[in-house]
ROGUMI-278830 format. One record per residue: residue number from 1; residue in three letters; y, z, x of N, C-alpha, C in turn. Coordinates in nm, 4 decimals. Layout:
! ROGUMI-278830
{num=NUM | residuo=ALA | n.v=Y | n.w=Z | n.u=X | ca.v=Y | ca.w=Z | ca.u=X | c.v=Y | c.w=Z | c.u=X}
...
END
This chain:
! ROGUMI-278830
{num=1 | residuo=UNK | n.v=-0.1187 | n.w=0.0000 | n.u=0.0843 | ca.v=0.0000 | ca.w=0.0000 | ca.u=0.0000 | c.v=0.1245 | c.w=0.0000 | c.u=0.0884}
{num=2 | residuo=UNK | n.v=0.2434 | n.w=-0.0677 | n.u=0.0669 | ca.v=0.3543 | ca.w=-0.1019 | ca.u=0.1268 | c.v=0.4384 | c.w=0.0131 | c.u=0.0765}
{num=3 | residuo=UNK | n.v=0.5417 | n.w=0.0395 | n.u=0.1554 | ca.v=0.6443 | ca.w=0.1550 | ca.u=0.1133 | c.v=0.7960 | c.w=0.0751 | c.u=0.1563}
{num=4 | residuo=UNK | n.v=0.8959 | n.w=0.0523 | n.u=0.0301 | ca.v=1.0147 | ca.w=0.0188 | ca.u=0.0965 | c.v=1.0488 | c.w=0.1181 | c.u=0.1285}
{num=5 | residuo=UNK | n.v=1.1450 | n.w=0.0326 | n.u=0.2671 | ca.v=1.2121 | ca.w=0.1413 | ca.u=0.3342 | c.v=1.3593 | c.w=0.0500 | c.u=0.2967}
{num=6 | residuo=UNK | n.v=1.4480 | n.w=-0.0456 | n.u=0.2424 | ca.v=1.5804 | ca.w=-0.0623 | ca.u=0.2386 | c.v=1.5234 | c.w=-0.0891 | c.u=0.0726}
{num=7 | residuo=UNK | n.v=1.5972 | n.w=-0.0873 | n.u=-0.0348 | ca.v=1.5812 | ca.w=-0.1633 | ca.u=-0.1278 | c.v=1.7658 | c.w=-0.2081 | c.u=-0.1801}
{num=8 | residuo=UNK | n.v=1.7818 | n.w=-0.3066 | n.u=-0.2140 | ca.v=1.9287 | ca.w=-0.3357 | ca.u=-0.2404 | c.v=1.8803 | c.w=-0.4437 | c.u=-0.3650}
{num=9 | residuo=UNK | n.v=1.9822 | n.w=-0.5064 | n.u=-0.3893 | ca.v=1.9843 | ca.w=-0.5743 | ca.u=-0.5308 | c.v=2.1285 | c.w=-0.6612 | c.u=-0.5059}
{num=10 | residuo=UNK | n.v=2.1029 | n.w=-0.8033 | n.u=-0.5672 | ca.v=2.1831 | ca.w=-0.8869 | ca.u=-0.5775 | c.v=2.2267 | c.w=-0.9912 | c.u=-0.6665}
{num=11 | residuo=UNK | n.v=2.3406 | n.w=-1.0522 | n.u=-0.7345 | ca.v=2.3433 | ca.w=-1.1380 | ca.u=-0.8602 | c.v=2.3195 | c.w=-1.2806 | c.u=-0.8200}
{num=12 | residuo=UNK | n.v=2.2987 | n.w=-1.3435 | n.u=-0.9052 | ca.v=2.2850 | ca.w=-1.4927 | ca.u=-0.8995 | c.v=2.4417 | c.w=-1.5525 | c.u=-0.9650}
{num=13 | residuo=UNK | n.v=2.4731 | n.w=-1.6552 | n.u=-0.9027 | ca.v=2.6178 | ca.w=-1.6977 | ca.u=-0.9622 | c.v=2.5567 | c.w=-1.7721 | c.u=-1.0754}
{num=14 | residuo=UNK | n.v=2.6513 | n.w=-1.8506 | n.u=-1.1679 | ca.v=2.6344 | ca.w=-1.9502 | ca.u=-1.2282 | c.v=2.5749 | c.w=-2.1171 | c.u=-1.1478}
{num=15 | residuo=UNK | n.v=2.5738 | n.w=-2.0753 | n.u=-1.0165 | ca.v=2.5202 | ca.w=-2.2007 | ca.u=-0.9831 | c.v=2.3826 | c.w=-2.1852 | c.u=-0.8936}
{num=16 | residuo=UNK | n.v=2.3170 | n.w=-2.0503 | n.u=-0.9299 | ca.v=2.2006 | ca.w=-1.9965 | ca.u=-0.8666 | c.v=2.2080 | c.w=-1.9884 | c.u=-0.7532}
{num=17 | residuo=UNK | n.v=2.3330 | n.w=-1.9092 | n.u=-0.6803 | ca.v=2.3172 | ca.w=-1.8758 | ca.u=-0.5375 | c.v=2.3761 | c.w=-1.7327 | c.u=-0.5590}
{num=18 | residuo=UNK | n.v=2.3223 | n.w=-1.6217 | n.u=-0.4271 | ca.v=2.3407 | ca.w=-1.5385 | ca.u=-0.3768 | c.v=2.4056 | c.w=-1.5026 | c.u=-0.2707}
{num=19 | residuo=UNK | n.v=2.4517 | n.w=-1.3422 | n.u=-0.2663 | ca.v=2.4909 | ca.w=-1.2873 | ca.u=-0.1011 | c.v=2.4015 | c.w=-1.1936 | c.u=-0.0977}
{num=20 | residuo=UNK | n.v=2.3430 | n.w=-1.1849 | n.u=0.0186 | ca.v=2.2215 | ca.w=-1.1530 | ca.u=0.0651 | c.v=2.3088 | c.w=-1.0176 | c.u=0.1047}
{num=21 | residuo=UNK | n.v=2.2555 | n.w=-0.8364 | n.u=0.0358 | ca.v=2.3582 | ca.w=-0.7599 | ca.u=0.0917 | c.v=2.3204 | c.w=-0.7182 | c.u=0.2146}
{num=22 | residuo=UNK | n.v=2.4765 | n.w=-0.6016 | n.u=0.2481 | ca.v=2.4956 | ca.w=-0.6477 | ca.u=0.3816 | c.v=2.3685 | c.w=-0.5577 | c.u=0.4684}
{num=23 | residuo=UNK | n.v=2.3310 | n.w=-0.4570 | n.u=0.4271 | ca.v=2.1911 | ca.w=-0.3705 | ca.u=0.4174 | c.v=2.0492 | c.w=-0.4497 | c.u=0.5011}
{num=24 | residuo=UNK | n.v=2.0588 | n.w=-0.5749 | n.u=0.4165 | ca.v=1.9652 | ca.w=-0.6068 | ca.u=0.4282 | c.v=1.9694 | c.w=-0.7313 | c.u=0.5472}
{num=25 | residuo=UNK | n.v=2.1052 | n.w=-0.7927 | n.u=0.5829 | ca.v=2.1535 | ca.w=-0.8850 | ca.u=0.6446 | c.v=2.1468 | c.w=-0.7845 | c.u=0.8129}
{num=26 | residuo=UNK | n.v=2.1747 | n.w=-0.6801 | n.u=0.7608 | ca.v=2.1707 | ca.w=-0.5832 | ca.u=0.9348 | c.v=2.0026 | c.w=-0.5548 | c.u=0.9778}
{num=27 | residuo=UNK | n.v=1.9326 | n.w=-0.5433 | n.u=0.8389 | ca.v=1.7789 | ca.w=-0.5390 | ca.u=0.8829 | c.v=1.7591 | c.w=-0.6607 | c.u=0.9503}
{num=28 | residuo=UNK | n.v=1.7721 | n.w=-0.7676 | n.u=0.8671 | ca.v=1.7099 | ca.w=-0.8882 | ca.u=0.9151 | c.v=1.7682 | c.w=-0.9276 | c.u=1.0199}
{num=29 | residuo=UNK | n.v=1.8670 | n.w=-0.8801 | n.u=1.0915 | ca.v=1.9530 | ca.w=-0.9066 | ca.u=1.2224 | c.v=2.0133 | c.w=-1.0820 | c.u=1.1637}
{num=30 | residuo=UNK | n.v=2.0791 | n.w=-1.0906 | n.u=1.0637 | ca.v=2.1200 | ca.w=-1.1956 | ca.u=0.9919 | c.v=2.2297 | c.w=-1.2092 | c.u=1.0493}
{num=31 | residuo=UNK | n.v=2.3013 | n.w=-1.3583 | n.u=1.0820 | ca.v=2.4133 | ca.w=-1.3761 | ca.u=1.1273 | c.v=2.4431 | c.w=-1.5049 | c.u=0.9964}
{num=32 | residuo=UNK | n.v=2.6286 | n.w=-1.5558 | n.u=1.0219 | ca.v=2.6270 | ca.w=-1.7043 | ca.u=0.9144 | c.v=2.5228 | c.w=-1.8287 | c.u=0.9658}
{num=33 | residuo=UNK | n.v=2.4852 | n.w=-1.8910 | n.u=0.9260 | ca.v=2.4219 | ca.w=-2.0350 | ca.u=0.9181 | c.v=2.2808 | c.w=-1.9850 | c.u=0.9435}
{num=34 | residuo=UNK | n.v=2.2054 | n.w=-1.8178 | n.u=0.9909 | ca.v=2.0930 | ca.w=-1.8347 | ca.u=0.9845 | c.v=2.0205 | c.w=-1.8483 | c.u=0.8703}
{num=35 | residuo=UNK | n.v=1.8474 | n.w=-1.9355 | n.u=0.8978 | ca.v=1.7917 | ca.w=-1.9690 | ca.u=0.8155 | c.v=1.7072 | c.w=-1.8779 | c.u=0.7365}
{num=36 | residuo=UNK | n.v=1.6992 | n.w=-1.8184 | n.u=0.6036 | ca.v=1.6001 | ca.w=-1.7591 | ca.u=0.5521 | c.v=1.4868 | c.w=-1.8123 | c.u=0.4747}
{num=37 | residuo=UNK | n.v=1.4141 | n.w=-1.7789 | n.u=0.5241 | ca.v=1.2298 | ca.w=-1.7986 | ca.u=0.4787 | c.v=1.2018 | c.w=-1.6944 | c.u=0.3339}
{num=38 | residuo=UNK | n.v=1.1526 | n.w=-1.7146 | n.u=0.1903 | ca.v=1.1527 | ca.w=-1.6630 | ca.u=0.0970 | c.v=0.9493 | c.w=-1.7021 | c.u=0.0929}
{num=39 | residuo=UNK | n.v=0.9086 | n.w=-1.5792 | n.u=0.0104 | ca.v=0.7589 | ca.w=-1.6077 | ca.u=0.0096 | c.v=0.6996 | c.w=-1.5107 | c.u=-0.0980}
{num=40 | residuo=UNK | n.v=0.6539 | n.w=-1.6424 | n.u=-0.1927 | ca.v=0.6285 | ca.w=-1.5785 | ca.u=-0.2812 | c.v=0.4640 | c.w=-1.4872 | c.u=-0.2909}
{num=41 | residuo=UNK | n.v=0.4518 | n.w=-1.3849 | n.u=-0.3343 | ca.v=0.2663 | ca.w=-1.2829 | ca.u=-0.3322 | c.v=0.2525 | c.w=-1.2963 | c.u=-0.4450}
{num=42 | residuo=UNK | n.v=0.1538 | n.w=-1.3477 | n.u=-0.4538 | ca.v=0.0358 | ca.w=-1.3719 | ca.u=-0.5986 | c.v=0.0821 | c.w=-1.2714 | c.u=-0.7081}
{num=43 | residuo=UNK | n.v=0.1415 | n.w=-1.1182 | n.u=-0.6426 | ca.v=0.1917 | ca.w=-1.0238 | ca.u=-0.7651 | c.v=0.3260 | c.w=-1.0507 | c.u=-0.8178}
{num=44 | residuo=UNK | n.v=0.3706 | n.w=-1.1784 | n.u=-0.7674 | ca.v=0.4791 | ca.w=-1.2151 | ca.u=-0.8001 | c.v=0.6254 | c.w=-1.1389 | c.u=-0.7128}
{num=45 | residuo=UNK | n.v=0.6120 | n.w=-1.0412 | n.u=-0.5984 | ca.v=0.7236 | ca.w=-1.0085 | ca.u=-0.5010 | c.v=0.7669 | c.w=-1.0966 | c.u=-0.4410}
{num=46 | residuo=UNK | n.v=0.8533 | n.w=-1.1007 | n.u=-0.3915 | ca.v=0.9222 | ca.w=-1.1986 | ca.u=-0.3012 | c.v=0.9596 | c.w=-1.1576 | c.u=-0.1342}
{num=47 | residuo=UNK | n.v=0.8773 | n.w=-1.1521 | n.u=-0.0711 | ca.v=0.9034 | ca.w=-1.1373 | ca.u=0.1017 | c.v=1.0191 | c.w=-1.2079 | c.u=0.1357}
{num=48 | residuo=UNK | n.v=1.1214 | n.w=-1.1727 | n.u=0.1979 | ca.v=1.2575 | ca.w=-1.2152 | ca.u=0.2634 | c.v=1.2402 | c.w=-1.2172 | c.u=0.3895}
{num=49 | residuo=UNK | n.v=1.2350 | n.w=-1.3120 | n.u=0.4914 | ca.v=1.2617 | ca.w=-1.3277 | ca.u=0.6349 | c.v=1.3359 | c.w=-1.3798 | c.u=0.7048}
{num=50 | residuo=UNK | n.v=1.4175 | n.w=-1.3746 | n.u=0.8476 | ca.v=1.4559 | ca.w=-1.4623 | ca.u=0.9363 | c.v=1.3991 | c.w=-1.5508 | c.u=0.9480}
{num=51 | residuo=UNK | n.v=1.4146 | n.w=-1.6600 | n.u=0.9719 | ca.v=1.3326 | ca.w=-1.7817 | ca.u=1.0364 | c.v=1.4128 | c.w=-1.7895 | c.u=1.1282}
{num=52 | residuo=UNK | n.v=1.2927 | n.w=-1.7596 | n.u=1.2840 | ca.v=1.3051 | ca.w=-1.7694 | ca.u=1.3861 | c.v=1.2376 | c.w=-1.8920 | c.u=1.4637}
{num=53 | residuo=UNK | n.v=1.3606 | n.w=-1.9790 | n.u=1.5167 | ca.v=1.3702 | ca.w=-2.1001 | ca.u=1.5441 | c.v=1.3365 | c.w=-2.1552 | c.u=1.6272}
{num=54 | residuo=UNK | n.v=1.2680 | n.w=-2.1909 | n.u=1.7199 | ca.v=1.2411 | ca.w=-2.2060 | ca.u=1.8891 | c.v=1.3806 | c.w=-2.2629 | c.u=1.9505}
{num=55 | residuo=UNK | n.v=1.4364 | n.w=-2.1844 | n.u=2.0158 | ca.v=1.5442 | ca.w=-2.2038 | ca.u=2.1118 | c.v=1.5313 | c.w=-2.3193 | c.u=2.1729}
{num=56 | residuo=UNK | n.v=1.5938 | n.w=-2.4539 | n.u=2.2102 | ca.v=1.5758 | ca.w=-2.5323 | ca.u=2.2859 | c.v=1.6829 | c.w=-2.5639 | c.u=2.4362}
{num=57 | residuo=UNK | n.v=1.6281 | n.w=-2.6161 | n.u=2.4988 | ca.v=1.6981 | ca.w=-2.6076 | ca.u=2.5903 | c.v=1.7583 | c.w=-2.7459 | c.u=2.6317}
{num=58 | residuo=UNK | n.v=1.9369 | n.w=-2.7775 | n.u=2.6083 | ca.v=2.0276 | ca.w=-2.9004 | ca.u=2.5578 | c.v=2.0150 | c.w=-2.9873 | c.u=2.6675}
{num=59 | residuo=UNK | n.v=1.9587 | n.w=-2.8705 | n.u=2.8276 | ca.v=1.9252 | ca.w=-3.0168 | ca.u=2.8981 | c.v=1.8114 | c.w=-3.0640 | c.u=2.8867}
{num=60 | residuo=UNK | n.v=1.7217 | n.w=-3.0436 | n.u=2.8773 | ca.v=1.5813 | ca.w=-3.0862 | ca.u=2.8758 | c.v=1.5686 | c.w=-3.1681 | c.u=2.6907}
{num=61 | residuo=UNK | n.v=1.6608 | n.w=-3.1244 | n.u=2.5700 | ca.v=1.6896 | ca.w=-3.2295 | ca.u=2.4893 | c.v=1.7353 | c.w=-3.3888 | c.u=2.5277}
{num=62 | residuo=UNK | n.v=1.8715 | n.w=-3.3133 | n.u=2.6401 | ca.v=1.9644 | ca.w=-3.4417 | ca.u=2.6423 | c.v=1.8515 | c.w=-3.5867 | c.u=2.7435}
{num=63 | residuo=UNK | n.v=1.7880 | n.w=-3.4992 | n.u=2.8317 | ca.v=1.6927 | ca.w=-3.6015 | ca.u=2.9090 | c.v=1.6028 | c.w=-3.6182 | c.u=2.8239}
{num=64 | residuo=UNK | n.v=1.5222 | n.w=-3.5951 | n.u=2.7274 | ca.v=1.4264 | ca.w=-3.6361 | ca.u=2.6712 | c.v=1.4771 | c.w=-3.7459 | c.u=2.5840}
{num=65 | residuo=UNK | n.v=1.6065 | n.w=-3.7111 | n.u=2.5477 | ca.v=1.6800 | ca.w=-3.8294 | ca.u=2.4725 | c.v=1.6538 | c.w=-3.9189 | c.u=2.5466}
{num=66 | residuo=UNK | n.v=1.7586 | n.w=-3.9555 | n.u=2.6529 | ca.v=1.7195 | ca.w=-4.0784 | ca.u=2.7479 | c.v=1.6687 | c.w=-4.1513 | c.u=2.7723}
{num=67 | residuo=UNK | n.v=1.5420 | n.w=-4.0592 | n.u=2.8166 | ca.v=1.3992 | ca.w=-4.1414 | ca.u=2.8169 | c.v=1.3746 | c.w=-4.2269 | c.u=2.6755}
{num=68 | residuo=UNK | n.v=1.3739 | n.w=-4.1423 | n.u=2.5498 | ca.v=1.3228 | ca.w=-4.2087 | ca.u=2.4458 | c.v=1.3964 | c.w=-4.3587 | c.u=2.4721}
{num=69 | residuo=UNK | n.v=1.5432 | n.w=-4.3508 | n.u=2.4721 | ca.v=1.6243 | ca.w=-4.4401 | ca.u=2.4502 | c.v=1.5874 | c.w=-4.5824 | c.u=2.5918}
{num=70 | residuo=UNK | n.v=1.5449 | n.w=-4.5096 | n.u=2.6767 | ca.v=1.5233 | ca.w=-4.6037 | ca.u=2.7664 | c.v=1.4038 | c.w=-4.6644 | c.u=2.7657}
{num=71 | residuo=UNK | n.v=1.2709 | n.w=-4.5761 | n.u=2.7008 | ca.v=1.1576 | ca.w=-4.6507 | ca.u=2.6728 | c.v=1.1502 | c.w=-4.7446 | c.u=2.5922}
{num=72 | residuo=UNK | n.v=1.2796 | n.w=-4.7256 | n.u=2.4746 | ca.v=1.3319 | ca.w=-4.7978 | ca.u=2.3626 | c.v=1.3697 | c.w=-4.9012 | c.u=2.3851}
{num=73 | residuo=UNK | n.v=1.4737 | n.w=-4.9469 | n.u=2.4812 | ca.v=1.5176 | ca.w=-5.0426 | ca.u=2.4908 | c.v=1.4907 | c.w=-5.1179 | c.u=2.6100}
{num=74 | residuo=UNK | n.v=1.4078 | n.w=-5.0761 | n.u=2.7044 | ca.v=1.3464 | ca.w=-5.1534 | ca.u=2.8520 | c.v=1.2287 | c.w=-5.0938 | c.u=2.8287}
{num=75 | residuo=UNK | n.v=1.0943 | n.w=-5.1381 | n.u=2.7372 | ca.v=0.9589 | ca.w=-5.1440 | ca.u=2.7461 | c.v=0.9017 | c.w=-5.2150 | c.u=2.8405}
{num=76 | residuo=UNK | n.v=0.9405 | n.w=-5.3063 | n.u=2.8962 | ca.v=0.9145 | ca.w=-5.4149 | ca.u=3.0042 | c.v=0.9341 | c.w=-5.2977 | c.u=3.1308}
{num=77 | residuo=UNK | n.v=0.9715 | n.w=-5.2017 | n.u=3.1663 | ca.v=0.9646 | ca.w=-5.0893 | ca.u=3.2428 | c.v=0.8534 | c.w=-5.0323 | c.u=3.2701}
{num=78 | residuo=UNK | n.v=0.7657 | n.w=-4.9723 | n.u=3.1166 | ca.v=0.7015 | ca.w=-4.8920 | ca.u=3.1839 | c.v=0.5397 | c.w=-4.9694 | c.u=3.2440}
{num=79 | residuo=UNK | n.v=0.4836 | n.w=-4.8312 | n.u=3.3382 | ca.v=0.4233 | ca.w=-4.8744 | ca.u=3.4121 | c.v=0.2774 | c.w=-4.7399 | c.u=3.3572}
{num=80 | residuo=UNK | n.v=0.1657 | n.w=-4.7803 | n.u=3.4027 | ca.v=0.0433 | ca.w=-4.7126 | ca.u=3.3860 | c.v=0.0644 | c.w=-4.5849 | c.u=3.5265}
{num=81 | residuo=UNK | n.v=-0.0032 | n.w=-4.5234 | n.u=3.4873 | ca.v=-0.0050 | ca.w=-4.4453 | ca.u=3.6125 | c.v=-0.1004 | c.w=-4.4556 | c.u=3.7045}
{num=82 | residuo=UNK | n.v=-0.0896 | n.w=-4.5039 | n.u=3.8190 | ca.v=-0.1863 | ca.w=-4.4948 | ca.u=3.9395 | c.v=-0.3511 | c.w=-4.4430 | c.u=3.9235}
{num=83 | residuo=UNK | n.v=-0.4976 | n.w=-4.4752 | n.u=3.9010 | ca.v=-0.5493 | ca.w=-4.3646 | ca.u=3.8886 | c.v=-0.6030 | c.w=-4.2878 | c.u=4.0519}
{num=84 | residuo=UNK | n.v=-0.5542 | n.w=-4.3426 | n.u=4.0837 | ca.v=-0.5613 | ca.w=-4.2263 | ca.u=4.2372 | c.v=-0.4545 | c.w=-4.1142 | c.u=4.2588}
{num=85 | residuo=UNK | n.v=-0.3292 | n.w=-4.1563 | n.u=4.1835 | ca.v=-0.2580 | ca.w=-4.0167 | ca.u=4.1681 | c.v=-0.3074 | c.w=-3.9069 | c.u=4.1054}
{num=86 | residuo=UNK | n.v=-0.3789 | n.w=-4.0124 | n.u=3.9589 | ca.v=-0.3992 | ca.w=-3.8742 | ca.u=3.8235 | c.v=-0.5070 | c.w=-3.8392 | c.u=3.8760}
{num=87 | residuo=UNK | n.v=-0.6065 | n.w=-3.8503 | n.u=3.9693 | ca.v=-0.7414 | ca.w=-3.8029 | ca.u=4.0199 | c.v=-0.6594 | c.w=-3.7210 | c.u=4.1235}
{num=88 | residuo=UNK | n.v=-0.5519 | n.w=-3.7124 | n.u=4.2575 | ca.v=-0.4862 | ca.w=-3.6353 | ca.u=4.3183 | c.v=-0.4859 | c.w=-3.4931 | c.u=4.2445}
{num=89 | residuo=UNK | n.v=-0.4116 | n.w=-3.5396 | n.u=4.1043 | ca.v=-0.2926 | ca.w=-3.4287 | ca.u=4.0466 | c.v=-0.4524 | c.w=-3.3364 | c.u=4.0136}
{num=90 | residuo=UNK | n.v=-0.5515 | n.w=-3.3985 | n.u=3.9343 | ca.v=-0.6434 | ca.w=-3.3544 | ca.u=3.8657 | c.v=-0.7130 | c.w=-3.2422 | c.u=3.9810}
{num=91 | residuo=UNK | n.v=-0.6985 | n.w=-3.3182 | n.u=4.1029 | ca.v=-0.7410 | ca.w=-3.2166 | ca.u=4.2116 | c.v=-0.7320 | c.w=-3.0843 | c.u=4.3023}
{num=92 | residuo=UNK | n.v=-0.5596 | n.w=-3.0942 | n.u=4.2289 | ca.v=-0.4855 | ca.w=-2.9812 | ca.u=4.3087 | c.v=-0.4570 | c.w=-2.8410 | c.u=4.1625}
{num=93 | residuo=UNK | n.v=-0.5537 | n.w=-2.9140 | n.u=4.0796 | ca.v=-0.4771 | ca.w=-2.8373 | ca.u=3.9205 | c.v=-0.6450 | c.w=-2.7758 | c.u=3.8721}
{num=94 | residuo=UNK | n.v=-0.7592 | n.w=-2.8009 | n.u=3.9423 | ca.v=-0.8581 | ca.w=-2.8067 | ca.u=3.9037 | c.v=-0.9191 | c.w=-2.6565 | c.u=3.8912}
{num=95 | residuo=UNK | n.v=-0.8332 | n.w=-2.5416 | n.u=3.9278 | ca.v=-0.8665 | ca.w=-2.4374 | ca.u=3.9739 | c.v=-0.7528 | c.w=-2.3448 | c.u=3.9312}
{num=96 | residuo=UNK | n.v=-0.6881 | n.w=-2.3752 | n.u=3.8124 | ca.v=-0.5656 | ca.w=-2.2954 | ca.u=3.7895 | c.v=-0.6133 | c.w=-2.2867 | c.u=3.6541}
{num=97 | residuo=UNK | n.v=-0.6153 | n.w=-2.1466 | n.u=3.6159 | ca.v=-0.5776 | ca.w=-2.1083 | ca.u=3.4664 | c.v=-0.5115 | c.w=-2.0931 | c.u=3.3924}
{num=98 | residuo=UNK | n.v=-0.4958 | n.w=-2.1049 | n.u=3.2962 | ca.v=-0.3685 | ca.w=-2.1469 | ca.u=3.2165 | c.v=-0.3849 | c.w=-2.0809 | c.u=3.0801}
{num=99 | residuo=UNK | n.v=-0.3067 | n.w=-2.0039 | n.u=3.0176 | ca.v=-0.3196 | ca.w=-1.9401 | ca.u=2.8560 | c.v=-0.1693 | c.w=-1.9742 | c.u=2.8176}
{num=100 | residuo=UNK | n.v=-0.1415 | n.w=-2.1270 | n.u=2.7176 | ca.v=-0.0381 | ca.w=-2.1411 | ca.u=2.6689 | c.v=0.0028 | c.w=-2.0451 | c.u=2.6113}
{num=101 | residuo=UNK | n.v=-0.0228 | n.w=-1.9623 | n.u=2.5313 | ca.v=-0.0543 | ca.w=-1.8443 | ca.u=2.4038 | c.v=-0.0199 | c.w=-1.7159 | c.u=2.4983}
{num=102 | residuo=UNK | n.v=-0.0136 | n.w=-1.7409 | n.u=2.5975 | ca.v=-0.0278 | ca.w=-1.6224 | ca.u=2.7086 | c.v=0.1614 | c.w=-1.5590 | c.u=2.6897}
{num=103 | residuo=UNK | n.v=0.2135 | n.w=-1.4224 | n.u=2.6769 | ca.v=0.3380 | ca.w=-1.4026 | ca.u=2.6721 | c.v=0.3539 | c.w=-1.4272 | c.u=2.8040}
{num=104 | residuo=UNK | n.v=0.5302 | n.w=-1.4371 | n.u=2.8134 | ca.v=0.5405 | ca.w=-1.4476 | ca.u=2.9924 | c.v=0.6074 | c.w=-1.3026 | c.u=3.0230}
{num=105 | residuo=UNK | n.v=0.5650 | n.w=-1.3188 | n.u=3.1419 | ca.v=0.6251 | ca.w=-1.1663 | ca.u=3.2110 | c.v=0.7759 | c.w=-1.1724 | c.u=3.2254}
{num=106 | residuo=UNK | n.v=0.8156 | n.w=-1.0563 | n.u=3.2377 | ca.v=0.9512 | ca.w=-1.0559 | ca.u=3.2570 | c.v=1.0262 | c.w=-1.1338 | c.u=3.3699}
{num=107 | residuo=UNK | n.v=0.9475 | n.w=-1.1434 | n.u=3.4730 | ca.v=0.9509 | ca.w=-1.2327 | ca.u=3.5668 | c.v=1.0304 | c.w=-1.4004 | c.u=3.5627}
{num=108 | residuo=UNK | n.v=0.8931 | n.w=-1.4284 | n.u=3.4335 | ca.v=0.9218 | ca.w=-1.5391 | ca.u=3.3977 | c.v=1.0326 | c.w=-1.6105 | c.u=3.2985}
{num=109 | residuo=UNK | n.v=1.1058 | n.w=-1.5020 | n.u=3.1968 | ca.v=1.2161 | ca.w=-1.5407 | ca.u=3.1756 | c.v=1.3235 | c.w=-1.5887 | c.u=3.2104}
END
C-alpha cells in the first residue's frame, strides 16, 4: 500500500489546462518548459512525473549533423572499411569488457 506524502489539488480552466501547484512543482524539481509524464493505474489514479530527457551533447549533435549532411549530399564519398583494419580494431578490443548498463564512476563524469 502507497502512503501520500504531498497531496495538493488543482482546477482545470475552460480550455482544460492546469497549474501544476507549487508543492508539487518543488517535489518534482519542476522548472518552465519541463516535460511532464501523466500515467494512468488500472484503479483509475493518476502518477505525475518529470520526464527526464537524455542530455545531449551540441557538439557531438552539431558533427553528427554534418556527417548526415555530407553523406547526404557526396554519397560518391563514402568508402567500405578496410577489412584488415576492422580485423586490427577487432584485435586490440578482443579482451575488454564492457557493461553499457554499467553506471559510471565519478571519475567518469
Amino acid at each position: 500500500m502507497t502512503h501520500a506524502i504531498i497531496q495538493s489539488e488543482s482546477t482545470l480552466t475552460d480550455r482544460y489546462q492546469t497549474t501544476v501547484p507549487e508543492t508539487i512543482r518543488k517535489a518534482l524539481h519542476l522548472k518552465k518548459r519541463d516535460k511532464i509524464n501523466y500515467t494512468v493505474l488500472d484503479n483509475g489514479d493518476v502518477v505525475i512525473s518529470r520526464v527526464v530527457e537524455e542530455q545531449s551533447d551540441p557538439v557531438i549533435g552539431k558533427f553528427l549533423s554534418f556527417l548526415a549532411n555530407d553523406i547526404e549530399n557526396n554519397p560518391q564519398h563514402l568508402q567500405s572499411v578496410d577489412e584488415n583494419l576492422v580485423n586490427r580494431i577487432q584485435s586490440l578490443v578482443s579482451d575488454v569488457e564492457l557493461d553499457l548498463d554499467a553506471p559510471l564512476s565519478d571519475k567518469d563524469d
